[in-house]
DRENTORKOL-3810 file (N, C-alpha, C; in nm, 4 decimals):
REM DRENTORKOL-3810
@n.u->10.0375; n.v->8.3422; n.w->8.9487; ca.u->10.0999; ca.v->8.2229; ca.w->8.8943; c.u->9.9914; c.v->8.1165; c.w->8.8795
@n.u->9.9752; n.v->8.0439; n.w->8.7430; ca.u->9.9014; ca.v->7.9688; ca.w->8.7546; c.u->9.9597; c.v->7.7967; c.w->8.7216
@n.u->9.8991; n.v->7.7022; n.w->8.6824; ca.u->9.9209; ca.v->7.5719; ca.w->8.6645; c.u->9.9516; c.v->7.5245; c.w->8.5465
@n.u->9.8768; n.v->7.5552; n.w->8.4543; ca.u->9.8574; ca.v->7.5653; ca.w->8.2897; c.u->9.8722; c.v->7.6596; c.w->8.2028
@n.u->9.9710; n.v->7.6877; n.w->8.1287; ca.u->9.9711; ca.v->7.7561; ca.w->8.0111; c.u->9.8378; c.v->7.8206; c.w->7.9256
@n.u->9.6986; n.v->7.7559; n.w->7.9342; ca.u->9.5983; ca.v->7.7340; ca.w->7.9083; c.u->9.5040; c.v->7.7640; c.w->7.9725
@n.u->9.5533; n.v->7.8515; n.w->8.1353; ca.u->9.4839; ca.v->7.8584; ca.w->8.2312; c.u->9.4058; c.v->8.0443; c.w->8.2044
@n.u->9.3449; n.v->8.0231; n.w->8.2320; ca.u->9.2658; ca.v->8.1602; ca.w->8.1933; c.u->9.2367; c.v->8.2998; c.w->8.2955
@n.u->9.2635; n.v->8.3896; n.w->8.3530; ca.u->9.2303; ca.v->8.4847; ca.w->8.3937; c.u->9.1838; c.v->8.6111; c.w->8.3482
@n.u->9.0760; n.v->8.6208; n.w->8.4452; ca.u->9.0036; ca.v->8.7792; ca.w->8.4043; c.u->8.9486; c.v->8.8309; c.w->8.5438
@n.u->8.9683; n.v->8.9733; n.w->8.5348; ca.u->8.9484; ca.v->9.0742; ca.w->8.6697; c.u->8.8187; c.v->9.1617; c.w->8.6020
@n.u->8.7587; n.v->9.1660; n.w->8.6827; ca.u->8.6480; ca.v->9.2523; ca.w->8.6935; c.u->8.5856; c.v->9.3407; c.w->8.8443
@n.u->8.5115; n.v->9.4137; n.w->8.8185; ca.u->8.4522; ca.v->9.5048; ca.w->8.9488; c.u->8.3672; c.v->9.3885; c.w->9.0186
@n.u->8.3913; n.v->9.3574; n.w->9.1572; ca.u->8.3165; ca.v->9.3226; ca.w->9.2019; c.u->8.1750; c.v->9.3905; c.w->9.2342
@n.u->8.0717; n.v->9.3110; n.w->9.2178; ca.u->7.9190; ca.v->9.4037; ca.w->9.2780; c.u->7.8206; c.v->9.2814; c.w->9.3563
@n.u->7.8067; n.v->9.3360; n.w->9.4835; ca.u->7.8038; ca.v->9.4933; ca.w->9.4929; c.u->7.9758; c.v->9.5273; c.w->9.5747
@n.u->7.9982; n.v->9.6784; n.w->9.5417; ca.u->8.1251; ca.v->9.7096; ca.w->9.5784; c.u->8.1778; c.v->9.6944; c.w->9.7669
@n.u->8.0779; n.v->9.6735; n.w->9.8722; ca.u->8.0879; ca.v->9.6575; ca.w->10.0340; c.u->8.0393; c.v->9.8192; c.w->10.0625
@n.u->8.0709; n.v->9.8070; n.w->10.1813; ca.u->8.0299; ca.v->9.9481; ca.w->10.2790; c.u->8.1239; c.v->10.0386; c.w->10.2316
@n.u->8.2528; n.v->10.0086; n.w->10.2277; ca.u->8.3422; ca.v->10.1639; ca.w->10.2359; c.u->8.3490; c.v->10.1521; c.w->10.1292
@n.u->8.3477; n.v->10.2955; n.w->10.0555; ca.u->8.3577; ca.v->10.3955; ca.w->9.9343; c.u->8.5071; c.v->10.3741; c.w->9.9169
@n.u->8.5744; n.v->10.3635; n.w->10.0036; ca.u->8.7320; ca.v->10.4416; ca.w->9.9473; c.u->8.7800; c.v->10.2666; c.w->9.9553
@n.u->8.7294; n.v->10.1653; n.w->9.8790; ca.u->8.7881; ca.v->10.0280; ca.w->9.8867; c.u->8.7502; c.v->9.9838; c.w->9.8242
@n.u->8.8531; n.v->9.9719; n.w->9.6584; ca.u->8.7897; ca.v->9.9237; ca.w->9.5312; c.u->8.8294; c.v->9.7500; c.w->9.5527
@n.u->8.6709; n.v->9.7090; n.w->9.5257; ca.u->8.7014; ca.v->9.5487; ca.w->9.5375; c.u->8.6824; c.v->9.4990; c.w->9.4085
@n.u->8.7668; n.v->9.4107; n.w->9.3306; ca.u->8.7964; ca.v->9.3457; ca.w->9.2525; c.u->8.7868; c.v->9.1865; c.w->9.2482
@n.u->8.6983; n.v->9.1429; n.w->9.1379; ca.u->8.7033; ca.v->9.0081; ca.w->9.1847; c.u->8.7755; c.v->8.9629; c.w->9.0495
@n.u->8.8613; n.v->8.8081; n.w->9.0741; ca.u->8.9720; ca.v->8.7773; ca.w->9.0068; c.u->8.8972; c.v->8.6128; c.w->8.9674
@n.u->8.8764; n.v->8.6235; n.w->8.8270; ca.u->8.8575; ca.v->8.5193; ca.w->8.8076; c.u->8.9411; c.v->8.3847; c.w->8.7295
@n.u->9.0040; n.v->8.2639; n.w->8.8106; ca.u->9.0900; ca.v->8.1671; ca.w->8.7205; c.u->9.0281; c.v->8.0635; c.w->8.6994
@n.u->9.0562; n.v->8.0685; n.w->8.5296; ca.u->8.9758; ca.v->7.9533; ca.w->8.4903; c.u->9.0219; c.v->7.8084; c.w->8.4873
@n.u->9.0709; n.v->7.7431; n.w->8.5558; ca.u->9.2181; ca.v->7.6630; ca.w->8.4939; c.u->9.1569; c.v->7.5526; c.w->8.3901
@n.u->9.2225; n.v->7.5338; n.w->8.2947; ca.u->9.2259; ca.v->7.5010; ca.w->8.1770; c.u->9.3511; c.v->7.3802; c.w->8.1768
@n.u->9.2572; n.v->7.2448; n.w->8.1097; ca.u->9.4161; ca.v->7.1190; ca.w->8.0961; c.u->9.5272; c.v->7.1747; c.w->8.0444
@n.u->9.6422; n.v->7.1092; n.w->8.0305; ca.u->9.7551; ca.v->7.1366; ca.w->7.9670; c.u->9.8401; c.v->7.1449; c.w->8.0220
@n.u->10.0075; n.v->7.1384; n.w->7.9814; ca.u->10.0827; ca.v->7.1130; ca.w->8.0906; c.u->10.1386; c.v->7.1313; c.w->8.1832
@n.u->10.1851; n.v->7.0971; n.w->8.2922; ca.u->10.1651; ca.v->7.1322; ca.w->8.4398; c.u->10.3430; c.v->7.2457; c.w->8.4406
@n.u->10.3122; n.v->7.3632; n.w->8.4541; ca.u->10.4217; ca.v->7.4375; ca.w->8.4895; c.u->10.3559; c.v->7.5552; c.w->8.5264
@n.u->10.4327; n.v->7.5787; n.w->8.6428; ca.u->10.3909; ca.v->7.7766; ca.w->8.6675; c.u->10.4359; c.v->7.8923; c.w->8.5933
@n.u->10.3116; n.v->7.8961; n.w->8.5547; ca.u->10.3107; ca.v->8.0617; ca.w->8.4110; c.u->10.2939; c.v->8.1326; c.w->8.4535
@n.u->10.3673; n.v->8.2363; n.w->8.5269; ca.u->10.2730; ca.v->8.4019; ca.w->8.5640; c.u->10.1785; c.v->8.4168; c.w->8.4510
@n.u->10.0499; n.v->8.4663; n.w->8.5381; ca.u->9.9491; ca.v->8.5006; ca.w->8.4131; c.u->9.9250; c.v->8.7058; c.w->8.4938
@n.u->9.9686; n.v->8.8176; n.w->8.3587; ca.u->9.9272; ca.v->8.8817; ca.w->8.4434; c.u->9.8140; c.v->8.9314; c.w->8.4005
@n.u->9.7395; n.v->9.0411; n.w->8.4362; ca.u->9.6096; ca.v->9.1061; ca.w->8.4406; c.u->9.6173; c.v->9.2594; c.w->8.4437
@n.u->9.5292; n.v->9.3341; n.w->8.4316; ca.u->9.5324; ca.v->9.4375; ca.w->8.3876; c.u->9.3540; c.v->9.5367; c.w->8.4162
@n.u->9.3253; n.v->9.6345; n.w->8.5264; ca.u->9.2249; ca.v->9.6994; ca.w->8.5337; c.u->9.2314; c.v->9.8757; c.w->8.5636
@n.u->9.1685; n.v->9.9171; n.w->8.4685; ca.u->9.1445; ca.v->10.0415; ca.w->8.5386; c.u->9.0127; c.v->10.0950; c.w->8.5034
@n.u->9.0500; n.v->10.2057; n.w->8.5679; ca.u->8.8728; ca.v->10.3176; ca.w->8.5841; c.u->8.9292; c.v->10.3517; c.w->8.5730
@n.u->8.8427; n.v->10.4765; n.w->8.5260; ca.u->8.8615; ca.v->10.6492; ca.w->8.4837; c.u->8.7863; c.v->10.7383; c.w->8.5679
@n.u->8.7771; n.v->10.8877; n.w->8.6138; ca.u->8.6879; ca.v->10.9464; ca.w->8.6713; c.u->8.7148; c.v->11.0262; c.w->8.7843
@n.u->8.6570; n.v->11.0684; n.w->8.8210; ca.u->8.6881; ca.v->11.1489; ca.w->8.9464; c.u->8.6832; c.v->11.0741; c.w->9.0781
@n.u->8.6134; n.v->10.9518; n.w->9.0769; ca.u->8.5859; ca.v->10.9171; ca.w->9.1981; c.u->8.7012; c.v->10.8313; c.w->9.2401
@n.u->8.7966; n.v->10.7969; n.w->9.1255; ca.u->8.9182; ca.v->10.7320; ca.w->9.1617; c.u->9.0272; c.v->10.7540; c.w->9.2267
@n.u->9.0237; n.v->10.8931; n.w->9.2667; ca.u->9.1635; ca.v->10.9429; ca.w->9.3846; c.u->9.0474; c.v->10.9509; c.w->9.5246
@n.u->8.9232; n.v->10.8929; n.w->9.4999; ca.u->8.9001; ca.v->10.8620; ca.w->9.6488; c.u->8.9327; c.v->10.7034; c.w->9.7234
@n.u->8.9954; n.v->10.6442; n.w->9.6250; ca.u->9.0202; ca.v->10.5175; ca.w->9.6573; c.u->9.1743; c.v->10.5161; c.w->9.7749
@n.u->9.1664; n.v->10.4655; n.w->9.9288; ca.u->9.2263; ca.v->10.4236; ca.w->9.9474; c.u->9.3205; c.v->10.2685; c.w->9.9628
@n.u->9.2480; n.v->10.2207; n.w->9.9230; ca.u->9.2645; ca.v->10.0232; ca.w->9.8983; c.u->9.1787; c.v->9.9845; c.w->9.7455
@n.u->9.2961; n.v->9.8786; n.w->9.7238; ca.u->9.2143; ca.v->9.7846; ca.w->9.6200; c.u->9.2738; c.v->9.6781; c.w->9.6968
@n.u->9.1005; n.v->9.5929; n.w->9.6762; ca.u->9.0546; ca.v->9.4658; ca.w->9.7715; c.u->9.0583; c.v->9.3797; c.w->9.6100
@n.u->9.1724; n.v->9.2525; n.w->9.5975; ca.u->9.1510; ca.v->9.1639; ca.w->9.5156; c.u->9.1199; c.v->9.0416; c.w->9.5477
@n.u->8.9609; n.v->8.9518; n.w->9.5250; ca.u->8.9295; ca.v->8.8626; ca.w->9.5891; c.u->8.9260; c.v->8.7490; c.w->9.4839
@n.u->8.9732; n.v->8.6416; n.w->9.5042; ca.u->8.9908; ca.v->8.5146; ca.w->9.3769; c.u->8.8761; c.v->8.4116; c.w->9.3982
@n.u->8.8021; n.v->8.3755; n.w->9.3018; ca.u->8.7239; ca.v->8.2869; ca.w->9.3072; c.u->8.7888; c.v->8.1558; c.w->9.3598
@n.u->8.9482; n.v->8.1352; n.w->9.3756; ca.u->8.9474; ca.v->8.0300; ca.w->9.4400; c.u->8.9780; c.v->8.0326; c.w->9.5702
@n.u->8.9429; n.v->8.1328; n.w->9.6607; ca.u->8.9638; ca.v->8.1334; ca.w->9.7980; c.u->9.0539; c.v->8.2271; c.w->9.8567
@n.u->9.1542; n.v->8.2832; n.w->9.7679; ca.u->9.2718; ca.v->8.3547; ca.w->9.8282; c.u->9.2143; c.v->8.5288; c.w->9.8018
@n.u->9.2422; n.v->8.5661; n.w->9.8614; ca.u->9.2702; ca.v->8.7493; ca.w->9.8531; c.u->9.4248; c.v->8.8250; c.w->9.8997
@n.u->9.3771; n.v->8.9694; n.w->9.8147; ca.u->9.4846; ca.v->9.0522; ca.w->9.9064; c.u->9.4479; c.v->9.1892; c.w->9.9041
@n.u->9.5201; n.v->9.2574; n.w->9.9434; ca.u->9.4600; ca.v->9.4174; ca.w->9.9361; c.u->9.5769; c.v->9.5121; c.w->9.9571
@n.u->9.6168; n.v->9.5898; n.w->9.8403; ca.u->9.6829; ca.v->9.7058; ca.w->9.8350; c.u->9.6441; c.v->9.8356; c.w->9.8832
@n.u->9.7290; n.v->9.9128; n.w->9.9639; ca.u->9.7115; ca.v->9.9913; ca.w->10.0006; c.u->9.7342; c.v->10.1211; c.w->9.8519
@n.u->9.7082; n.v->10.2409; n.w->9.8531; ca.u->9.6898; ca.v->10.3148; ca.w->9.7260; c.u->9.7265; c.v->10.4424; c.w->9.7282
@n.u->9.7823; n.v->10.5139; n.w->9.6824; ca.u->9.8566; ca.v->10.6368; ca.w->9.7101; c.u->9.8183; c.v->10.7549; c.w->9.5991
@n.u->9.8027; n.v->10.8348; n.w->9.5936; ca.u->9.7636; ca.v->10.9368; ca.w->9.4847; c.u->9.8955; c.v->11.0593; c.w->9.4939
@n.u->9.9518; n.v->11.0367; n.w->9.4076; ca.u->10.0399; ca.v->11.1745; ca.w->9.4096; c.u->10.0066; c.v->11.2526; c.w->9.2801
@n.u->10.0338; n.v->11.3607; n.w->9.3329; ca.u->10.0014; ca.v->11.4753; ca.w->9.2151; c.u->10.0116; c.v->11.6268; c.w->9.2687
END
């Protein structure tokens, strides 16, 4: 949720990725932008491809403005 209609987000791979392999960290960037003051869900959107992606047990999402969270990750198949 952001402030502005105008407010900008983008997700990218964080680098460097930390110690554990199986903990994709993501860094979340909001740009906030003037305009008028109401809460807009802004959503976002990342993936990889590859083999090394069912070794992921967590995605670590860290926000340039201070907040994080981290999903736990499940592979069925």
């Amino acid at each position: 949720m952001v402030f502005t209609e105008a407010t900008e987000v983008a997700i990218t791979r964080a680098e460097p990725q930390g110690i554990n392999p199986q903990i994709l960290v993501l860094r979340l960037t909001i740009t906030e932008k003037a305009g008028p003051m109401k809460g807009t869900p802004r959503s976002f959107n990342y993936s990889e491809h590859g083999d090394h992606v069912g070794g992921y047990s967590q995605v670590q999402v860290i926000s340039n403005l201070g907040d994080d969270c981290a999903v736990d990750v499940h592979v069925f198949g």
